[in-house]
Legacy VTK file of the C-alpha trace (Angstrom):
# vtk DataFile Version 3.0
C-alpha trace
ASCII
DATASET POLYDATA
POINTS 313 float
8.360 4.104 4.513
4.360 3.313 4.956
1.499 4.237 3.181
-2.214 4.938 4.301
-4.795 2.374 3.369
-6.584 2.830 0.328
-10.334 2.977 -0.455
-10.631 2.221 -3.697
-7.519 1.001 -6.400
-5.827 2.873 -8.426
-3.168 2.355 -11.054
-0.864 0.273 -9.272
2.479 1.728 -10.685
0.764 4.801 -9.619
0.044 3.462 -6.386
3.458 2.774 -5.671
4.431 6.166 -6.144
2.555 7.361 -2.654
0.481 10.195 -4.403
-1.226 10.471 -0.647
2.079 12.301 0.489
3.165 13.815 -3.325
2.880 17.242 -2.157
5.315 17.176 0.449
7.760 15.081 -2.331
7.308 17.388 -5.149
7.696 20.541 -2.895
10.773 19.620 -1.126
12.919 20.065 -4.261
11.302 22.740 -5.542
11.353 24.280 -2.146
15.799 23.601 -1.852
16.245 24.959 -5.230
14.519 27.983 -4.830
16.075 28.513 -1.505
19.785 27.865 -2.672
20.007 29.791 -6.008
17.902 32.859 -3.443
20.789 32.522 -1.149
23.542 32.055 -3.939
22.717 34.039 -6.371
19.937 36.120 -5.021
17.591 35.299 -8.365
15.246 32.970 -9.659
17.134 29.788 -11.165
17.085 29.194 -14.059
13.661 27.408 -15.678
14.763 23.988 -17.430
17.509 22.976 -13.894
14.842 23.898 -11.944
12.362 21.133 -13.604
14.773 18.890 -13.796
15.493 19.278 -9.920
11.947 18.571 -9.061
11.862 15.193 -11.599
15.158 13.916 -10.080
13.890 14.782 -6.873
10.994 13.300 -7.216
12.132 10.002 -8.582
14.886 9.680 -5.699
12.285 9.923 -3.382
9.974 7.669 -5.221
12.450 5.082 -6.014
12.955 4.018 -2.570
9.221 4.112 -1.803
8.810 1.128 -4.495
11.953 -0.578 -3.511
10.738 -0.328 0.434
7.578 -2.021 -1.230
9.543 -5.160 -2.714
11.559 -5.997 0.295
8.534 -5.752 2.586
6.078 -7.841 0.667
5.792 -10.033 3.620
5.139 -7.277 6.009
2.382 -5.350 4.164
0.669 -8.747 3.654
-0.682 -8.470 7.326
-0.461 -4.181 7.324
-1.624 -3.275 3.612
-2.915 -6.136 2.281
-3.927 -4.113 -0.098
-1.194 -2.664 -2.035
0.100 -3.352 -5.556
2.539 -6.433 -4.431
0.949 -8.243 -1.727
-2.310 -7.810 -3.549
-0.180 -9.511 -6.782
-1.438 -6.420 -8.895
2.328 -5.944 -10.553
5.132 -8.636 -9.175
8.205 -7.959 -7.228
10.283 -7.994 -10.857
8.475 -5.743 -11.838
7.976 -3.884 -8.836
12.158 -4.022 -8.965
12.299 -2.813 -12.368
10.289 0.206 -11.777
12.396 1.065 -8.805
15.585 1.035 -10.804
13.793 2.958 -13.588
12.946 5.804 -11.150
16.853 5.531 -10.527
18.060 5.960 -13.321
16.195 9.542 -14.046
17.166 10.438 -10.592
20.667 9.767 -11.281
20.726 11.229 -15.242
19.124 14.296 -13.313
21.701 14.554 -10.766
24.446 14.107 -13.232
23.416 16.700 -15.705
22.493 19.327 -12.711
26.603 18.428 -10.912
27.941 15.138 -10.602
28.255 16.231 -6.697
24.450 16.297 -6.712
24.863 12.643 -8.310
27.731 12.080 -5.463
24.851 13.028 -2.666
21.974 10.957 -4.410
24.225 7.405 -4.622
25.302 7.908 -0.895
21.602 8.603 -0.310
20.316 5.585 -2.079
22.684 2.782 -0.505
21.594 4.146 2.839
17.955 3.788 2.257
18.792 0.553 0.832
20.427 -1.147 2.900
17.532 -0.097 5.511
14.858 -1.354 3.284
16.996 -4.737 2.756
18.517 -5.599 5.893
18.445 -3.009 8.497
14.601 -2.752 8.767
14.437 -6.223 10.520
17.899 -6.157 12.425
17.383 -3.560 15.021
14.893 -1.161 16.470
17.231 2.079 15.239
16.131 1.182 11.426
14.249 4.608 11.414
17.852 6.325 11.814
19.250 5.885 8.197
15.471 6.208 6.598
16.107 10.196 7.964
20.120 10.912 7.294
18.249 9.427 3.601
15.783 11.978 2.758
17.944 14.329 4.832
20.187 14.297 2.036
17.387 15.013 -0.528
17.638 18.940 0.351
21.196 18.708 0.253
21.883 17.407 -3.138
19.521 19.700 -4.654
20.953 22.481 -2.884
24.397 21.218 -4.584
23.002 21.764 -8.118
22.222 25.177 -7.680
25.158 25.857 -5.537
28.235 24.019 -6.199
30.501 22.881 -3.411
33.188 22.910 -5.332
34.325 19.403 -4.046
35.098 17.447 -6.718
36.942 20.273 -8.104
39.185 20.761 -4.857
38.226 24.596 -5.227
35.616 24.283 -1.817
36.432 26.623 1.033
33.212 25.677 3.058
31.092 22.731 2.327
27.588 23.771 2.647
26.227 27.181 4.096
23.893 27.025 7.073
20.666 27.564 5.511
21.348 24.205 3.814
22.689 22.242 6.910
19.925 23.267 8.971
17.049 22.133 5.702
18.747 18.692 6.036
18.699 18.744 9.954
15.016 19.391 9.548
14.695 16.786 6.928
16.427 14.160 8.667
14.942 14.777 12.334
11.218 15.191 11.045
11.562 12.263 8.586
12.759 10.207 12.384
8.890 10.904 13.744
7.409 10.806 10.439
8.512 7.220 10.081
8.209 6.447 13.219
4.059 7.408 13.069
3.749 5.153 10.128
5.534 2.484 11.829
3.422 2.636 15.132
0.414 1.529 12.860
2.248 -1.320 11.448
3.219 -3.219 14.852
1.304 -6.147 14.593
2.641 -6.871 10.730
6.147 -5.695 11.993
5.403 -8.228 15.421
4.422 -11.469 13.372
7.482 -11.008 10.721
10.024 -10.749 13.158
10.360 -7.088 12.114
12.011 -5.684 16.045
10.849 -2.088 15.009
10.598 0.522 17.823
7.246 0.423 18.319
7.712 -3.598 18.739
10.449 -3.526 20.786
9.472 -0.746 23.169
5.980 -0.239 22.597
4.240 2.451 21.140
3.233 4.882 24.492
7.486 4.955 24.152
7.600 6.245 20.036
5.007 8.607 20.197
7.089 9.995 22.899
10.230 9.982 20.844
8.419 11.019 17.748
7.127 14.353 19.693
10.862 15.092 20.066
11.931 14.475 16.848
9.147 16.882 15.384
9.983 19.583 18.391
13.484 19.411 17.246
12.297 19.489 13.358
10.196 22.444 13.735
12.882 24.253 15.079
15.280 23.365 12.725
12.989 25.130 10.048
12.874 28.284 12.047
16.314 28.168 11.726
16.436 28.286 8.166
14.852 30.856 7.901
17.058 33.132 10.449
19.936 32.001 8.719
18.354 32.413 5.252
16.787 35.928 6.400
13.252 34.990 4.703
10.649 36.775 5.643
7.144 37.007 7.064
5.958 34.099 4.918
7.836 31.919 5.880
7.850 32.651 9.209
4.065 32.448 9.089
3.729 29.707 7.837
6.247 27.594 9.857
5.116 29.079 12.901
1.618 28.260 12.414
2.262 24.891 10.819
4.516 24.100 13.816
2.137 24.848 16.465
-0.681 22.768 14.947
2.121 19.242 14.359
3.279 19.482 17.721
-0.069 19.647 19.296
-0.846 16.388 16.404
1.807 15.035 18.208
1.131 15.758 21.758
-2.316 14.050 20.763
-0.175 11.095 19.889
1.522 11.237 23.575
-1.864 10.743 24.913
-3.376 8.475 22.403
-0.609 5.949 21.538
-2.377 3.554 19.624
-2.018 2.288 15.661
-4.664 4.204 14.447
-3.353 7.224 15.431
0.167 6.789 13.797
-1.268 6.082 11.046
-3.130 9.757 10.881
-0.384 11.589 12.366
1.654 10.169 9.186
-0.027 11.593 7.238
-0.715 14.683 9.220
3.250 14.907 9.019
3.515 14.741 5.050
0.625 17.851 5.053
3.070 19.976 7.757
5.972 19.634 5.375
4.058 20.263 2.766
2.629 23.145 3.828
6.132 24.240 5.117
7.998 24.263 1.976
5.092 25.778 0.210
5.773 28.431 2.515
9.092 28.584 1.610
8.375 28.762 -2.042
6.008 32.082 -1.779
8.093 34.003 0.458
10.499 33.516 -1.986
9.074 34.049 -5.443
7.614 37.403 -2.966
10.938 38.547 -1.967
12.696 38.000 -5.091
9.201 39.119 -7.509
9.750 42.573 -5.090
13.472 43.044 -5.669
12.986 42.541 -9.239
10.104 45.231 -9.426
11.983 47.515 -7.242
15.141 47.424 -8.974
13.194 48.554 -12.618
12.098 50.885 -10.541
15.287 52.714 -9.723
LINES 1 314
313 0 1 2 3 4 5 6 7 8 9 10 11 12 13 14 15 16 17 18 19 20 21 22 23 24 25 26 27 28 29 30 31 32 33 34 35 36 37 38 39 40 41 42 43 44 45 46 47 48 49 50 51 52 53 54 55 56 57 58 59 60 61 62 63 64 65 66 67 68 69 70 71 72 73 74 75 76 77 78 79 80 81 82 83 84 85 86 87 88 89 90 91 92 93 94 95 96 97 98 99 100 101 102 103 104 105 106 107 108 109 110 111 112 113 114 115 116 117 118 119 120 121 122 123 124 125 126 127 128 129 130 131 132 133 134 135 136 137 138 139 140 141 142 143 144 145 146 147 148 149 150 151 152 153 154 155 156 157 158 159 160 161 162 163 164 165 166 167 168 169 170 171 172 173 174 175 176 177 178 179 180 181 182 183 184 185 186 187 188 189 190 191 192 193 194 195 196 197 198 199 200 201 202 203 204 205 206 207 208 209 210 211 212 213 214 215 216 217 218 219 220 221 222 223 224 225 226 227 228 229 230 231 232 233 234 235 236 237 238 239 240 241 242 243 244 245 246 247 248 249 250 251 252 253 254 255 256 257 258 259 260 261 262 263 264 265 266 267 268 269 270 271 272 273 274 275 276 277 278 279 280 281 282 283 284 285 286 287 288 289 290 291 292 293 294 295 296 297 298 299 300 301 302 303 304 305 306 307 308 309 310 311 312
């Protein structure tokens, strides 16, 4: 839950949003709703759900980002001096305000799409809260609810494009594989995403009291973990697409992506310091991004050639 240094200011509500990493956090919904109304439905979903996915999705994410900021004022006073609270550019009212703001259209989303979408998002949010307020300076394993968090991102979209059927006691499976294995991905990856981010803010983290991972164990022991984690992410997206039968695209494109964060990471393994958490974090945000981009054309592709081939006949 870290950002990269900035150069120069920007709008601090703005700011607060991350726009560094927004292409990984706008594609990530689109990316699950395409993918679940492709597997459900075989078709395109419809235009005005499908916005209002990537809003709510987007303002879930985003909402924790700026509540992560106003419990950790402290913190990024020694790692990111420079941010909208500890540099006193907005205050932590209002800093709270605009986190509950981003709520609320995450949750009126939700709602609208299927309340178990809503269901998802509230679980979702308590975890990542209750990181960001207590858990975060408690224990070293305060990475592991940050990633069952945004691994339920994928999941709750999925649910508003394909129902369940919970609520309604009509469910005869929960969630079909493609959609399991998307939060798998999303949870393990977000482990060493974190993680990376966290390895640059040890000596904040150190002088808080803050007993993060790369505190307690050191950081020559994270980047080792965080390889792992992204080993066991990247294959977690091939297996979405197996069990999603996409196509070349995809496979392309997660292939090629995967080779190139693993070797980011393996460069991580033998250069365990800050500074290189720091760039593999946001190295991270540009694989996913690139990943569910992927996603996205293969896709529009498939479904774009099904359409043209079926006017055809």
């Amino acid at each position: 839950m870290v950002s990269s240094k900035d150069s120069k200011p920007r709008n601090p509500y703005l700011d607060m949003l991350r726009p560094e990493i927004a292409d990984m956090n706008i594609a990530l919904p689109a990316a699950s709703a395409l993918l679940a109304s492709y597997t459900a439905i075989q078709s395109f979903p419809e235009l005005v759900p499908f916005i209002i996915a990537i809003i709510g999705g987007y303002a879930a994410i985003t909402s924790s980002y700026v509540y992560n900021d106003c419990c950790d004022i402290d913190i990024d006073k020694a790692n990111l001096p420079n941010r909208p609270l500890p540099s006193s550019r907005i205050t932590r009212e209002q800093g709270l305000k605009y986190s509950f703001l981003l709520f609320v259209v995450a949750s009126v989303a939700a709602f609208y799409l299927n309340p178990e979408s809503f269901v998802v998002l509230l679980i979702a949010v308590l975890t990542i809260s209750i990181y960001s307020k207590i858990v975060k300076r408690t224990t070293p394993l305060s990475f592991v609810p940050v990633g069952i968090s945004y691994g339920l991102v994928p999941i709750g979209i999925w649910l508003a494009f394909d129902p369940a059927g919970i609520l309604k006691g009509t469910s005869d499976t929960i969630l079909p594989l493609p959609a399991i294995f998307f939060g798998i991905m999303m949870c393990v990856t977000d482990w060493g995403f974190t993680l990376s981010g966290v390895s640059r803010d040890v000596e904040g983290d150190r002088a808080n009291n803050a007993p993060t991972l790369p505190v307690t164990y050191g950081i020559p022991f994270t980047s080792k973990l965080v390889s792992v984690f992204w080993t066991v992410g990247v294959i977690a997206s091939l297996l979405i697409g197996w069990t999603a039968s996409l196509g070349p695209v995809f496979f392309a494109g997660a292939i090629i992506g995967g080779i190139w964060i693993l070797a980011q990471a393996l460069d991580f393994v033998k250069n365990p310091i800050p500074d290189r958490g720091s760039q593999l974090f946001i190295q991270g945000a540009r694989y996913r991004g690139a990943m569910f981009a992927s996603l996205i054309i293969d896709v529009v592709l498939s479904l774009t050639i099904a359409s043209y081939t079926g006017l055809l006949w």
